[in-house]
C-alpha positions, 0 to 999 in steps of 0.5 A: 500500500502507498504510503498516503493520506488515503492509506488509513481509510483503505487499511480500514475498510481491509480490515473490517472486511478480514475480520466480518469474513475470518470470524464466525457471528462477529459483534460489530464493536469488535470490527470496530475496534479493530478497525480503530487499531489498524487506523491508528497504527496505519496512520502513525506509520504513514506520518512517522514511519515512511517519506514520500514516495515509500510504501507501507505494508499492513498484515491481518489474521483474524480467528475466532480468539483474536485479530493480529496486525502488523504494520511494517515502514520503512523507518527504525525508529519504534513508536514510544507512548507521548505523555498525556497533553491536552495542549497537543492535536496529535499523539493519542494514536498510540494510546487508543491502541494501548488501551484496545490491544496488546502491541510491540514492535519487532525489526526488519532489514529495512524498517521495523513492523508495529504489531497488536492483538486485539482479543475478542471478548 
């Protein structure tokens, strides 16, 4: 996927349709969420995580315990979670997807991915 403003939308709406396929009589506030997980950590890695130009690649499996994504970039440098501000615009990305999912980061030979579990409940 090319690295654009476009990039969270489409990760999106490629979520939900992995996740309403992939498991049986799913709820949609577990879409939903994660849907949100992705767009968050899409979006972080469009703005922090690639240049122009680069391009991002977004994995999803979904079962019926819990969805798994990874998004890989093409930059080292790993997400950390910002203090809490009420002044910033931005920066609660991270934080939504705390509080929704197990995350972490692992490395790649060009770049790093970000990974989170979402369970169902």
């Amino acid at each position: 996927m090319e690295s654009s403003g476009r990039a969270p939308s489409t990760a999106r709406a490629y979520a939900r349709k992995v996740v309403e396929n992939a498991v049986a009589g799913t709820d949609p506030d577990y879409v939903f969420t994660v849907a949100l997980v992705v767009t968050e950590l899409v979006t972080n890695a469009v703005r922090y995580g690639t240049e122009p130009g680069d391009s991002l690649l977004v994995v999803l499996d979904a079962d019926d315990v819990r969805a798994r994504v990874e998004v890989h970039d093409t930059v080292r440098r790993v997400p950390r979670l910002k203090p809490e501000s009420g002044e910033r615009a931005r920066g609660r990305g991270l934080r939504i997807v705390d509080a929704l999912a197990t995350w972490g980061t692992g490395e790649r030979p060009l770049g790093k991915y970000v990974w989170a579990e979402v369970r169902r409940r």
